[in-house]
Backbone as a chain_set.jsonl record, in Angstrom:
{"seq": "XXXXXXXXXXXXXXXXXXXXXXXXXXXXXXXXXXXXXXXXXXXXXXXXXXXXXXXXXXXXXXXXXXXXXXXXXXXXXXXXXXXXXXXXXXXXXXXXXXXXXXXXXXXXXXXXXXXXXXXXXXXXXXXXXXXXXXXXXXXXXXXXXXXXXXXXXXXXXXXXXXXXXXXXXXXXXXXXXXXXXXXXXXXXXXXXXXXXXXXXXXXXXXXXXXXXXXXXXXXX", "coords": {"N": [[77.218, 59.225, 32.959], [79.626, 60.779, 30.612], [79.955, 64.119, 30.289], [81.077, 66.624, 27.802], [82.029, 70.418, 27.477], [81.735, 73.6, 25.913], [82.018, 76.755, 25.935], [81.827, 77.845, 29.035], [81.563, 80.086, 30.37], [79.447, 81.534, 29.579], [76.333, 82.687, 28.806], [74.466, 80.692, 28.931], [76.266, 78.382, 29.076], [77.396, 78.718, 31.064], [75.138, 77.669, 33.199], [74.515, 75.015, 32.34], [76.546, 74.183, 33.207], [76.292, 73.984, 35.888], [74.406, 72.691, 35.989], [74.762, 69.964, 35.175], [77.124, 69.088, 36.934], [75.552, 68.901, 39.396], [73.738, 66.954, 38.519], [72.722, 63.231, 38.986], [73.671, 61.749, 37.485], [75.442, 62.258, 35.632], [79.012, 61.949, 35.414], [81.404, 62.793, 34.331], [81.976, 66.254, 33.7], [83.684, 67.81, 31.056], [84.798, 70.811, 30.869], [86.098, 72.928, 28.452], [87.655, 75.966, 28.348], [88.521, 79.537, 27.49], [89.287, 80.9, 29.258], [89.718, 80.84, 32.787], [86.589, 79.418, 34.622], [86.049, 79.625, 37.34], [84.679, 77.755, 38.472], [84.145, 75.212, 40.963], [84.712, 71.898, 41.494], [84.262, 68.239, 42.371], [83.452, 66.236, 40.084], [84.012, 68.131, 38.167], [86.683, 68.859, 35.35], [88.144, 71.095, 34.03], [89.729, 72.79, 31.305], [91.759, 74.934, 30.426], [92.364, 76.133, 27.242], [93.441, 77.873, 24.219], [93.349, 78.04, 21.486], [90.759, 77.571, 19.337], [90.364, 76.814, 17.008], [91.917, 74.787, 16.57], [92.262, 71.905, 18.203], [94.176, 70.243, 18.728], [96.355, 69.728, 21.02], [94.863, 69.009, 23.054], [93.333, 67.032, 22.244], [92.654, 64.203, 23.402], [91.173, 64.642, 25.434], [88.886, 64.707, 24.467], [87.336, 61.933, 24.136], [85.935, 59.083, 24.658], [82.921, 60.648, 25.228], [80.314, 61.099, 26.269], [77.921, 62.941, 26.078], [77.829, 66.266, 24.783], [77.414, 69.812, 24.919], [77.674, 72.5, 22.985], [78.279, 75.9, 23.255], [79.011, 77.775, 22.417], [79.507, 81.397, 21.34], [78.521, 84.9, 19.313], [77.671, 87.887, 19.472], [75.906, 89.641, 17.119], [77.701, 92.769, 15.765], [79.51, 92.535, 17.565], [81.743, 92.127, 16.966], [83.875, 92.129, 13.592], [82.527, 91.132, 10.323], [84.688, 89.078, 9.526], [85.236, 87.978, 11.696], [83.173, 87.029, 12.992], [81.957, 84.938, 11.703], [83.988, 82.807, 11.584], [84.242, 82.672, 14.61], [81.398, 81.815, 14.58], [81.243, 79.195, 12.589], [83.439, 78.169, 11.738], [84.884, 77.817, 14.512], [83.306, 75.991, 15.025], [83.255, 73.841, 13.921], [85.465, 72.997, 13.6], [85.875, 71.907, 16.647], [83.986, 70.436, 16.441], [84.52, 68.271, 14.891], [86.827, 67.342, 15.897], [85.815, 65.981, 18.482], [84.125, 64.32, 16.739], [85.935, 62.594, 16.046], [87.27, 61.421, 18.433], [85.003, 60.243, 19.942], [82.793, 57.712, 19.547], [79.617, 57.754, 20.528], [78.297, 60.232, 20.474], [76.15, 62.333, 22.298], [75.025, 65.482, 20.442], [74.625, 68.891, 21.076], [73.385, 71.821, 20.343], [74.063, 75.159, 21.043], [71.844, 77.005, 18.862], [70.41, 79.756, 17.13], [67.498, 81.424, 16.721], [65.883, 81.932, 13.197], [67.863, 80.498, 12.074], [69.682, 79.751, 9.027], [69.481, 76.945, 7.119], [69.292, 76.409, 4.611], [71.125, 78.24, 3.79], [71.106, 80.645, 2.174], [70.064, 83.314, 3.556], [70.254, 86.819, 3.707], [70.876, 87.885, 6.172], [73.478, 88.272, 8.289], [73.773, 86.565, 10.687], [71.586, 84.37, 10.763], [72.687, 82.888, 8.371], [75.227, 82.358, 8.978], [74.753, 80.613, 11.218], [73.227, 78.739, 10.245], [74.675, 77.333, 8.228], [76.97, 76.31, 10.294], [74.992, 74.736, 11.331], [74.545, 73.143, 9.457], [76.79, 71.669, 9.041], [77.315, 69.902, 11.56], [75.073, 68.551, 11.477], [75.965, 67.104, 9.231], [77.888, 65.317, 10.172], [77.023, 63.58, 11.563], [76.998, 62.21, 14.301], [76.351, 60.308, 16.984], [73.37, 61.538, 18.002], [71.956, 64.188, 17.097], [71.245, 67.679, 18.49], [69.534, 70.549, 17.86], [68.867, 73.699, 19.245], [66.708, 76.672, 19.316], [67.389, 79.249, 20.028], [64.89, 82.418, 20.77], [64.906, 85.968, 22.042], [66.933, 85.862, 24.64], [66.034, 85.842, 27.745], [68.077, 86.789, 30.918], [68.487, 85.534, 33.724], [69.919, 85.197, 35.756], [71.416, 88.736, 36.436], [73.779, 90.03, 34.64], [76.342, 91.86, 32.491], [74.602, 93.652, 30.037], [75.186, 93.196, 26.484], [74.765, 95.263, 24.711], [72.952, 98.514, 23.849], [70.411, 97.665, 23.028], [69.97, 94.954, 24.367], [69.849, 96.11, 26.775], [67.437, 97.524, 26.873], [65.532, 95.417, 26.171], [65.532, 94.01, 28.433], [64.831, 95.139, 30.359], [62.188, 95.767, 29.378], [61.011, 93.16, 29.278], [59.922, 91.757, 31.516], [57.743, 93.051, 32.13], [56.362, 93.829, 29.749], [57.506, 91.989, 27.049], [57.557, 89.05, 27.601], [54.332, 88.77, 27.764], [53.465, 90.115, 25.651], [54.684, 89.003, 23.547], [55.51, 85.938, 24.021], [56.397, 83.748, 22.093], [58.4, 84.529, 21.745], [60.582, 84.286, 22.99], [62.499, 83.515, 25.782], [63.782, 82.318, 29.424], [67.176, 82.247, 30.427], [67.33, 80.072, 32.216], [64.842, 78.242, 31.598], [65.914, 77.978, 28.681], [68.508, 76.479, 29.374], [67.722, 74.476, 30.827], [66.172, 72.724, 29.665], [68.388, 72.216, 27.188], [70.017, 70.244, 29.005], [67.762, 68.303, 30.037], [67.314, 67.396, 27.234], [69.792, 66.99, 26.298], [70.768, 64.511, 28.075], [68.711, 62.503, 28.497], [67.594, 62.512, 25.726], [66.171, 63.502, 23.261], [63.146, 63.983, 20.843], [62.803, 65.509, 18.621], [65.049, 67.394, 15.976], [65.908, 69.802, 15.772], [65.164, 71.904, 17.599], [63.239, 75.002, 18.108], [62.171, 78.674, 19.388], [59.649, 77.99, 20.106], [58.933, 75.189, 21.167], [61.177, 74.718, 22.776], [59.839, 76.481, 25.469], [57.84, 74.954, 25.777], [58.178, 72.399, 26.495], [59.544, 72.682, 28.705], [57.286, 73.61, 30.233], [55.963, 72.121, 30.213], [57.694, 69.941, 32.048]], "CA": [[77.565, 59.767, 31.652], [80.455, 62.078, 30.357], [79.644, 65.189, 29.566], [81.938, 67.844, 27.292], [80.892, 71.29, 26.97], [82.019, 74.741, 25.922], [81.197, 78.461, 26.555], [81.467, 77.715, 30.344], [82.066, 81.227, 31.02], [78.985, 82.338, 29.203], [75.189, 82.647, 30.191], [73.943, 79.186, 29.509], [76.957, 77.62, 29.271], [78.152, 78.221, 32.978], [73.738, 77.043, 33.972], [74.177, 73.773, 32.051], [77.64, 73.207, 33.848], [75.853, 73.811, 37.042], [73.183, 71.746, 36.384], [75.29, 68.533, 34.99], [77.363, 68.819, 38.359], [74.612, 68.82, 40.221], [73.232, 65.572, 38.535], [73.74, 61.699, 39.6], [73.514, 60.778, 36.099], [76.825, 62.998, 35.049], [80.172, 61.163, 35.956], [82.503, 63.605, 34.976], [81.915, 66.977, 33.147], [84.786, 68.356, 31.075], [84.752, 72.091, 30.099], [86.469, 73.67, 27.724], [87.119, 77.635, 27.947], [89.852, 80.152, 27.174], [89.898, 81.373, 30.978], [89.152, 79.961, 34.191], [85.105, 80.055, 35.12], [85.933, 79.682, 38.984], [83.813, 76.758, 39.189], [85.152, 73.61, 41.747], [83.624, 70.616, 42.172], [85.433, 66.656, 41.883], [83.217, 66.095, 39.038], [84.511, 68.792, 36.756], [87.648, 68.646, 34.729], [87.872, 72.588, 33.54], [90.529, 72.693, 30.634], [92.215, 76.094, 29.803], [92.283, 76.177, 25.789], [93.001, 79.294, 23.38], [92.882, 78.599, 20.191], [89.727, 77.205, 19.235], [90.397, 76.542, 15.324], [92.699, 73.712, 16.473], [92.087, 71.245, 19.27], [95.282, 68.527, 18.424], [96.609, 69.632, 22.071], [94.33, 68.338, 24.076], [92.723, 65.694, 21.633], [92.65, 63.022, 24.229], [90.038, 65.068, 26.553], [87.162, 63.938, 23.727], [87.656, 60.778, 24.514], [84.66, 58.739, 25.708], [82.025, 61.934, 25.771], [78.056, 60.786, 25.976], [77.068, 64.332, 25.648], [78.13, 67.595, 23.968], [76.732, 70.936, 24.548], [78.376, 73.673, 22.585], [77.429, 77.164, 23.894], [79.978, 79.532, 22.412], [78.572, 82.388, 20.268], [79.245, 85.933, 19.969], [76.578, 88.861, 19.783], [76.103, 90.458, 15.978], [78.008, 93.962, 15.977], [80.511, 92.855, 18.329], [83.425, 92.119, 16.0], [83.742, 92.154, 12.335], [82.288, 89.968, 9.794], [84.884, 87.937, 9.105], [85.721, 87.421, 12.812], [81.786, 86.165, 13.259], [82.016, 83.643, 10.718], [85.306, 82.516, 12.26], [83.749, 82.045, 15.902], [79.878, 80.745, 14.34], [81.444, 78.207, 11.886], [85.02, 77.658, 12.014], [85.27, 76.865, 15.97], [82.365, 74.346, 15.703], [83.739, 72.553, 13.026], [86.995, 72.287, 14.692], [85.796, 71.28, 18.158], [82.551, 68.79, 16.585], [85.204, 67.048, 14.01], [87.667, 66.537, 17.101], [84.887, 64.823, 19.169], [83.502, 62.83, 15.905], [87.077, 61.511, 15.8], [87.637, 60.736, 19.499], [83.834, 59.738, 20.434], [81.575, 57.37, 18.377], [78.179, 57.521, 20.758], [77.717, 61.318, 21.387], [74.987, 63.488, 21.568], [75.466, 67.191, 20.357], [73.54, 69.919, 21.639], [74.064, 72.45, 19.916], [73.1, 76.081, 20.749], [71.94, 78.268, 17.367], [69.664, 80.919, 17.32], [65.957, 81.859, 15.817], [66.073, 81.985, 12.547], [68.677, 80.068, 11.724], [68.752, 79.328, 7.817], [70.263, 75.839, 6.967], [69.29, 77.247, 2.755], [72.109, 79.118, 3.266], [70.594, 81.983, 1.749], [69.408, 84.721, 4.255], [70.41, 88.218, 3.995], [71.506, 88.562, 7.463], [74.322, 87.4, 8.926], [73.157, 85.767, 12.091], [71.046, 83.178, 9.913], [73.281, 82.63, 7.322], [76.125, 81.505, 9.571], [74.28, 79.328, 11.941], [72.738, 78.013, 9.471], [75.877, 76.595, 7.573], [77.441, 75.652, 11.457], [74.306, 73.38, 11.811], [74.696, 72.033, 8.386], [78.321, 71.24, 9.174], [77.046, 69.341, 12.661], [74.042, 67.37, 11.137], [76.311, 66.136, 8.527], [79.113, 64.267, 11.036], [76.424, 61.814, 12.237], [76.969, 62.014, 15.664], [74.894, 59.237, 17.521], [72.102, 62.077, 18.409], [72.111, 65.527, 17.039], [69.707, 68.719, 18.592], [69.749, 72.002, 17.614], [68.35, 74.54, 20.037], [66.993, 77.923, 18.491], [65.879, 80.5, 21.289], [64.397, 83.971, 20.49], [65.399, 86.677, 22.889], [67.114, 85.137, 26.265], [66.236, 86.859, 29.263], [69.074, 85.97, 31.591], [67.57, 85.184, 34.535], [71.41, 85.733, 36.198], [72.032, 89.696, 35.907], [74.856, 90.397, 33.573], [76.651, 93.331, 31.842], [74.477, 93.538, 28.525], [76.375, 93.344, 25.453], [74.853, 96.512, 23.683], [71.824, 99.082, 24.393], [69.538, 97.002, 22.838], [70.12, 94.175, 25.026], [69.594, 96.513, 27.882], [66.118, 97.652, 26.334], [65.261, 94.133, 26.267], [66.002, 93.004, 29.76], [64.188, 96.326, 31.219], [60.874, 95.42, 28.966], [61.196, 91.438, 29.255], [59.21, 91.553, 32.258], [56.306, 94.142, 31.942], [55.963, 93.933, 28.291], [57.96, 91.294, 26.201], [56.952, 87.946, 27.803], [53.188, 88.842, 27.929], [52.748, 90.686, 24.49], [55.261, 88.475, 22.582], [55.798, 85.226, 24.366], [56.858, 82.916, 21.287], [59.663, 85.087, 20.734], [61.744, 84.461, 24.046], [62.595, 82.569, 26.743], [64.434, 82.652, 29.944], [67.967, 81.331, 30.452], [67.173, 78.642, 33.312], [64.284, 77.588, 31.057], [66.872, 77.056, 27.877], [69.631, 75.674, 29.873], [67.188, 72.911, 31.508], [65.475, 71.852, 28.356], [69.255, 71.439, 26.679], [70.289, 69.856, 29.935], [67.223, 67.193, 29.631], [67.529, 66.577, 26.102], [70.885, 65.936, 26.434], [70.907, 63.624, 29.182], [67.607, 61.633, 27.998], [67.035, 62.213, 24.563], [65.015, 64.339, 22.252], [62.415, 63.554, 19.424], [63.506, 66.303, 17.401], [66.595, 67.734, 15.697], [65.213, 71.53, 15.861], [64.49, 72.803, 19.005], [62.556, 76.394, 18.011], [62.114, 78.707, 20.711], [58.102, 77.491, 21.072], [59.338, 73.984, 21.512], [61.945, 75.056, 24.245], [58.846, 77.012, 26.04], [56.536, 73.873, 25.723], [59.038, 71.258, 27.724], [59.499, 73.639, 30.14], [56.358, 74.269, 30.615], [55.11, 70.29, 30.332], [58.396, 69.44, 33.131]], "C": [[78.698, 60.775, 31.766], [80.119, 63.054, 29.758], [80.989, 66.238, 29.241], [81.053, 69.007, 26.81], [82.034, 72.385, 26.867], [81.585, 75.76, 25.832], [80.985, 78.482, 27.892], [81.468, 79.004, 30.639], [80.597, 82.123, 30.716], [77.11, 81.876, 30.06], [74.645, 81.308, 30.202], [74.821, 78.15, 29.454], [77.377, 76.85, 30.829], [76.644, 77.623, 33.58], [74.25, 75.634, 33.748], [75.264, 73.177, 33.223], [77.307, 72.667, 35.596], [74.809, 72.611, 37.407], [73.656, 70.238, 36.378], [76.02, 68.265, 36.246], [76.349, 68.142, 39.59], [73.538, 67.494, 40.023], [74.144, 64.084, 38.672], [74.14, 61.353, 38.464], [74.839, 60.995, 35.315], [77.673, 62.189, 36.047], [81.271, 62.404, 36.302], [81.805, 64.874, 33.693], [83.472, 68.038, 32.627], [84.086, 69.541, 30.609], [86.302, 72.379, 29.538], [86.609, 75.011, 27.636], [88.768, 78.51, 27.662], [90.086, 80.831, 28.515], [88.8, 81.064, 32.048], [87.367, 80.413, 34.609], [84.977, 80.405, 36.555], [84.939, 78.779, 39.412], [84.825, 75.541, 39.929], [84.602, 72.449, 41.89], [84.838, 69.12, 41.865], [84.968, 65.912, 40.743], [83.924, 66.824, 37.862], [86.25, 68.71, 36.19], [87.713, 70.189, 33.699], [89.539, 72.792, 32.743], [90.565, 74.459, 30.07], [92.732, 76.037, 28.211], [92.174, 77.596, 24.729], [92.673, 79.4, 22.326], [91.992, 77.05, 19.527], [89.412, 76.76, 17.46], [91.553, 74.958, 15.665], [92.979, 73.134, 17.667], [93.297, 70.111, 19.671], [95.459, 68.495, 19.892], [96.146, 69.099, 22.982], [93.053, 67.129, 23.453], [91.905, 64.709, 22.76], [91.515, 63.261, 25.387], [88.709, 64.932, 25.755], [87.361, 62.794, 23.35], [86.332, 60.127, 25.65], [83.302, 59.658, 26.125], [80.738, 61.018, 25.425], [77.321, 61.915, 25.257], [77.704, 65.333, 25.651], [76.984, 68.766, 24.245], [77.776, 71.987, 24.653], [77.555, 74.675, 22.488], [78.068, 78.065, 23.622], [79.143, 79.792, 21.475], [78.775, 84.015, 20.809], [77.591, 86.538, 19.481], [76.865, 89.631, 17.994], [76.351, 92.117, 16.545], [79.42, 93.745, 17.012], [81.778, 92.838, 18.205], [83.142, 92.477, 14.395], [83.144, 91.048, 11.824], [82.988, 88.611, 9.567], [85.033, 86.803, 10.841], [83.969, 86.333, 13.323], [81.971, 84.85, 12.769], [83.066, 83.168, 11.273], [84.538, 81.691, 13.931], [82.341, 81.071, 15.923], [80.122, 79.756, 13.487], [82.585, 77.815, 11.952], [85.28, 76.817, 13.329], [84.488, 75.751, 15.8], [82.853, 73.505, 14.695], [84.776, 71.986, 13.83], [86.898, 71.466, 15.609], [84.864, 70.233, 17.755], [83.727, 67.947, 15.47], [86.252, 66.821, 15.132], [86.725, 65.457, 17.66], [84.513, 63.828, 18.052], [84.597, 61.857, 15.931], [87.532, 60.543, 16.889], [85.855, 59.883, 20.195], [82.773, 59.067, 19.442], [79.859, 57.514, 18.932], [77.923, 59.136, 21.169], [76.322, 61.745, 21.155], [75.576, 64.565, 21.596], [74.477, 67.743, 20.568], [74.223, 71.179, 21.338], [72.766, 74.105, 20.208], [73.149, 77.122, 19.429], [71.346, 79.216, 17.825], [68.256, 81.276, 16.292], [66.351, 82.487, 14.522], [67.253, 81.128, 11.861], [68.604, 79.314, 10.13], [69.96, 78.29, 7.509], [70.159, 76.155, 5.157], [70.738, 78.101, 2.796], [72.178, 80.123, 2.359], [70.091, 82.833, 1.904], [70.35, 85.627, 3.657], [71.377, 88.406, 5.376], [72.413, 87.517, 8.06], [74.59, 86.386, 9.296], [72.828, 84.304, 11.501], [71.911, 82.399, 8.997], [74.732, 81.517, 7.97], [75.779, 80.379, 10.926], [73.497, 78.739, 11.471], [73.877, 76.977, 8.827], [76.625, 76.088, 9.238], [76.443, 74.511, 11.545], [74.368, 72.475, 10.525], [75.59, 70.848, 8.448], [77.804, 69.424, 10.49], [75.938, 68.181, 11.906], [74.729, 66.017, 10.031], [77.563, 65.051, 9.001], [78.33, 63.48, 11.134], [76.682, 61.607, 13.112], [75.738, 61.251, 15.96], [73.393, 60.284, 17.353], [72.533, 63.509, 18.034], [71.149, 66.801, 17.264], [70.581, 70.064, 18.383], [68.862, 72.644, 18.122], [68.162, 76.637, 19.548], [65.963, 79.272, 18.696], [65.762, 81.54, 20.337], [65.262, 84.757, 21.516], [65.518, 86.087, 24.159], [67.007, 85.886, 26.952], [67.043, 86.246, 30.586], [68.95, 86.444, 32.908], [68.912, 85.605, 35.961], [71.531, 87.478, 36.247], [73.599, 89.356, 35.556], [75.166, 91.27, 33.389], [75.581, 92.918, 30.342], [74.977, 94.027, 28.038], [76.247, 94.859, 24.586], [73.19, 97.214, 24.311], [71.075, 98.353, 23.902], [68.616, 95.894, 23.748], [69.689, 94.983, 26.012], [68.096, 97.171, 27.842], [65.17, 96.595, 26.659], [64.701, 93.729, 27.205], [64.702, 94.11, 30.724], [62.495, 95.837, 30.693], [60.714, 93.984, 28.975], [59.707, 91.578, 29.967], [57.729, 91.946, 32.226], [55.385, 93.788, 30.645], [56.296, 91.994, 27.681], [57.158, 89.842, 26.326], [55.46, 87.592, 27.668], [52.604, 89.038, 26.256], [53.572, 89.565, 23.279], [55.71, 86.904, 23.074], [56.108, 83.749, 23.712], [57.924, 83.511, 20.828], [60.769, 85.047, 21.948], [61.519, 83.181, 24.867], [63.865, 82.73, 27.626], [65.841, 81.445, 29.823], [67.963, 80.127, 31.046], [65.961, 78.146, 32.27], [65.495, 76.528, 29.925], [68.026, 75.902, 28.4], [69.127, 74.053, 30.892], [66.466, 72.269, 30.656], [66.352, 71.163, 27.573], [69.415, 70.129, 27.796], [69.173, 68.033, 29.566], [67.275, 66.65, 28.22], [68.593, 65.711, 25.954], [71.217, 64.579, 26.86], [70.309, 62.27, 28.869], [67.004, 61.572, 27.076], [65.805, 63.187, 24.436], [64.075, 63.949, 20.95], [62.63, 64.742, 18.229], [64.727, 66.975, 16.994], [66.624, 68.94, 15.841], [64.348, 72.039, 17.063], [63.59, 74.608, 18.926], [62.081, 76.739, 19.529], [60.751, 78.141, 21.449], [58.146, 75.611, 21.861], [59.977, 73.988, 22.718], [60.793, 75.478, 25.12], [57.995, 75.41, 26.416], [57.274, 72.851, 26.483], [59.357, 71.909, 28.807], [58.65, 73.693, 31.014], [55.399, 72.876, 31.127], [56.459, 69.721, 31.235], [57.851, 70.2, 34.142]], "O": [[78.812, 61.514, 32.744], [79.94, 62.937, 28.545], [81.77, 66.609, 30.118], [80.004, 68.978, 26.167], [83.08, 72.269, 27.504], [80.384, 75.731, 25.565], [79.974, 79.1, 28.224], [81.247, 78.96, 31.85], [80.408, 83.174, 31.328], [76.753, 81.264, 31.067], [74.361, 80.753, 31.263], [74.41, 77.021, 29.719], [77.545, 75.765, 31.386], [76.854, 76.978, 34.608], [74.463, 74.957, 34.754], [75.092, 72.183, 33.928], [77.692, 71.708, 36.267], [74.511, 71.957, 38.407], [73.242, 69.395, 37.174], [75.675, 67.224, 36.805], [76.477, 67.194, 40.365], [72.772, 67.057, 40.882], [75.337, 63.798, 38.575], [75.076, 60.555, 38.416], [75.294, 60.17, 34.523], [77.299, 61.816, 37.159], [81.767, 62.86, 37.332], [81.14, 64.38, 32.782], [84.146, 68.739, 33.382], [82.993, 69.467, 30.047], [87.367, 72.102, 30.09], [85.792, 75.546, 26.887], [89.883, 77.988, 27.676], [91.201, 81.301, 28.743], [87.57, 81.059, 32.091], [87.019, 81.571, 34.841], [84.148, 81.188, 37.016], [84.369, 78.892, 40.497], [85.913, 75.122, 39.537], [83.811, 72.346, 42.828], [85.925, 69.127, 41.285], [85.698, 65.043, 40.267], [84.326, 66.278, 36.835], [87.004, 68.392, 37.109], [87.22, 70.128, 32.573], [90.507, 72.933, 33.49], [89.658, 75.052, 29.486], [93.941, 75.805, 28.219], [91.137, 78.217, 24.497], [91.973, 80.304, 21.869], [92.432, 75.916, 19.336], [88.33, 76.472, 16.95], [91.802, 74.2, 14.728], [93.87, 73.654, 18.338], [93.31, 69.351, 20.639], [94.941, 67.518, 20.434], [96.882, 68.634, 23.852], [92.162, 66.576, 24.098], [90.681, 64.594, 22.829], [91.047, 62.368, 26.095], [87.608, 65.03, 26.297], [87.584, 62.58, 22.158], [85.951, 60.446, 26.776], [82.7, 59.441, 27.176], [80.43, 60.419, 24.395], [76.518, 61.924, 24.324], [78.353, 65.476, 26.687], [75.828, 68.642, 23.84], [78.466, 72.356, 25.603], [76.461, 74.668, 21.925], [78.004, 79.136, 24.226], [78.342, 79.067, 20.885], [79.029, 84.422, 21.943], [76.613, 85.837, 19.217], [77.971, 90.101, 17.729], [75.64, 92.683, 17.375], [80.238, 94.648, 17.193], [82.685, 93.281, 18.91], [82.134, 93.12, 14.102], [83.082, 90.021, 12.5], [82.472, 87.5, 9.447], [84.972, 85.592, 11.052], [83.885, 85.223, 13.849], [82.116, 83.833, 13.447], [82.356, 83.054, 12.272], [84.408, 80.494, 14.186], [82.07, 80.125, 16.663], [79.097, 79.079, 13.406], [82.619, 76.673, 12.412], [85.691, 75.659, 13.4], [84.795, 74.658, 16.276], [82.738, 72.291, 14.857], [84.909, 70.943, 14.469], [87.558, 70.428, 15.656], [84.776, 69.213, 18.44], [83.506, 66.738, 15.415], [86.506, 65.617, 15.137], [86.819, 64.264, 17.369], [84.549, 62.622, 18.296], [84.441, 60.638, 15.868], [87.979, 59.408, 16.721], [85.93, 58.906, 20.94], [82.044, 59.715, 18.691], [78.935, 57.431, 18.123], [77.324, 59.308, 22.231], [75.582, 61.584, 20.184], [76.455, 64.857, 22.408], [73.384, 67.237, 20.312], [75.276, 71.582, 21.832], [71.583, 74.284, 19.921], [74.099, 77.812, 19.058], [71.651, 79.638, 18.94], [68.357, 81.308, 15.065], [67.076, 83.481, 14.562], [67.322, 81.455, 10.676], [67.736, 78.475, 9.895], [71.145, 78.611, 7.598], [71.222, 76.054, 4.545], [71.283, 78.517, 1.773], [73.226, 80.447, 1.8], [69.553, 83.455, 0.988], [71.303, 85.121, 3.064], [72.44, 89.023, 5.432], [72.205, 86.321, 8.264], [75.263, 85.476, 8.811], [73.533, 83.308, 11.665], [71.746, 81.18, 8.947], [75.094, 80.403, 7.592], [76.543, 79.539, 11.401], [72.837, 78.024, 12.224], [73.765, 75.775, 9.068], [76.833, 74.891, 9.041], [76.871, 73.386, 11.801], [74.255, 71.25, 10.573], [75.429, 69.666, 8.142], [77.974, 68.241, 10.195], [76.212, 66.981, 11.905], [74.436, 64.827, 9.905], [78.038, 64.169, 8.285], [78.717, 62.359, 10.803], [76.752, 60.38, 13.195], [74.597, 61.361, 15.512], [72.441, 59.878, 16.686], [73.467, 64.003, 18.666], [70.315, 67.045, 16.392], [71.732, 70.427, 18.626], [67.76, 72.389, 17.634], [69.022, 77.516, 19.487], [64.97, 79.86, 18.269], [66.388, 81.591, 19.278], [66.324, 84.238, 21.859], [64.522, 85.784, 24.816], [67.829, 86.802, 26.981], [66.585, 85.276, 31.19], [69.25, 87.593, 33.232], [68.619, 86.259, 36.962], [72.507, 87.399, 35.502], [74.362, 88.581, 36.134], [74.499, 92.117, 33.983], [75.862, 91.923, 29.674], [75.455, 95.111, 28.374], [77.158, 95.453, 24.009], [72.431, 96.575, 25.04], [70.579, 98.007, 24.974], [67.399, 95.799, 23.906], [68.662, 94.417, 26.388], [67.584, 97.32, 28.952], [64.149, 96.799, 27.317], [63.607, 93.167, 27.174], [63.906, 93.708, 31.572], [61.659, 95.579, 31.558], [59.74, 93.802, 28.245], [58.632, 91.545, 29.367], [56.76, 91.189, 32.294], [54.178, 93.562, 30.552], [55.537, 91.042, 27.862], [56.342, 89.46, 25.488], [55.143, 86.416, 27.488], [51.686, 88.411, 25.728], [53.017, 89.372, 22.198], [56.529, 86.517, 22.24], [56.116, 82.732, 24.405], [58.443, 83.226, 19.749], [61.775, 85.749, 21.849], [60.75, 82.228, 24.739], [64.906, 83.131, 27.105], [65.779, 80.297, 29.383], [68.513, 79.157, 30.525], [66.417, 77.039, 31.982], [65.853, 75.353, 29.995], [68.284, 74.8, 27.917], [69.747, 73.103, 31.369], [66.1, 71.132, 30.954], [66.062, 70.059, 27.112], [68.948, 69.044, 27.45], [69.62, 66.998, 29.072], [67.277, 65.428, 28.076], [68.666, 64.512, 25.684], [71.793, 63.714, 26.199], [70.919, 61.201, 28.893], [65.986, 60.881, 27.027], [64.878, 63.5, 25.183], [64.724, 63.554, 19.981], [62.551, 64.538, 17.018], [65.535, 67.103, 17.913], [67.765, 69.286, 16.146], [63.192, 72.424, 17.237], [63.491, 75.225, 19.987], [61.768, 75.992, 20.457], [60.58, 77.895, 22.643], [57.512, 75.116, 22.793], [59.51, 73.38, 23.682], [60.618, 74.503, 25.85], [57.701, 75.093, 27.568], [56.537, 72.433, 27.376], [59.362, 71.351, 29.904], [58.841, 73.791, 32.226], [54.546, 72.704, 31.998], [56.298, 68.503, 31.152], [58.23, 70.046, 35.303]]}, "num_chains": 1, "name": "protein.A"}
């Protein structure tokens, strides 16, 4: 299979890329990112790309894809509103109507986030715009479409976290979070091997919630 993916740079973007390398079943894996991840392998095909509202330039690299997993996404608070909406709906349109045009059998794998309101009528941000991104995605008709929609990721990698919160988080994950709240999270190597198999071999549902992600994890 061909796999295309973007957000290589980020936390489950760069797992999945590791993991599709690392399978027989992947041919070639292209990424997509705006600067180099430092990954090597003779499978990958790692495409430098900046502006993410308009793909014409390199068209010809969604060409033939099996499987899609789009992994960009930014952190609420870390830009402005309009710039959110811009990176949670704008890029994925751009980059999933390129592939609908160059690929008729894909699957998309798409990561959202808990809560995500396809009503298009939350209150909060977060919901509101990955809600209208998955609307956008369900309505191309891509061969196979999943939507993946963790709770709090505990990234199983250390990282810089993005804001004190995040670093709150990561410190109580272990002790606390997973034990007292354990439908509200999940680690990154869990998410990134549940997309990973769906992708690869198919999913029975279009809505991945994070108890669903937990429960294939937990039943592989």
């Amino acid at each position: 299979m061909n796999v295309i993916l973007t957000g290589g740079n980020g936390m489950i973007g760069s797992l999945i890329v590791t993991k599709c390398l690392a399978s027989d079943e992947v041919t070639q894996v292209t990424s997509i990112v705006r600067k180099p991840t430092g990954h090597k392998h003779p499978k990958l095909k790692e495409i430098i790309h900046t502006d993410f509202l308009d793909f014409s330039a390199i068209e010809d690299s969604f060409q033939n894809q099996d499987v899609c997993f789009y992994c960009i996404g930014v952190y609420t608070g870390q830009v402005s509103r309009a710039e959110f909406a811009q990176i949670t709906i704008d890029f994925t349109k751009a980059f999933a109507e390129t592939l609908r045009r160059q690929s008729d059998k894909t699957t998309f794998c798409f990561l959202s986030g808990q809560g995500a309101d396809r009503s298009e009528k939350s209150l909060m941000m977060f919901a509101k715009d990955k809600g209208k991104a998955e609307n956008h995605l369900f309505g191309l008709h891509f061969y196979r479409t999943h939507s993946f929609r963790p709770g709090y990721i505990y990234p199983v990698v250390p990282r810089k976290e993005p804001n004190i919160t995040y670093k709150l988080m990561r410190l109580l994950y272990k002790p606390i979070i997973r034990w007292l709240f354990p439908g509200a999270s999940v680690t990154s190597e869990q998410l990134a091997s549940v997309m990973v198999e769906v992708g690869l071999h198919g999913g029975h549902k279009e809505i991945y919630e994070n108890n669903d992600i937990r429960k294939i994890q937990i039943q592989a």
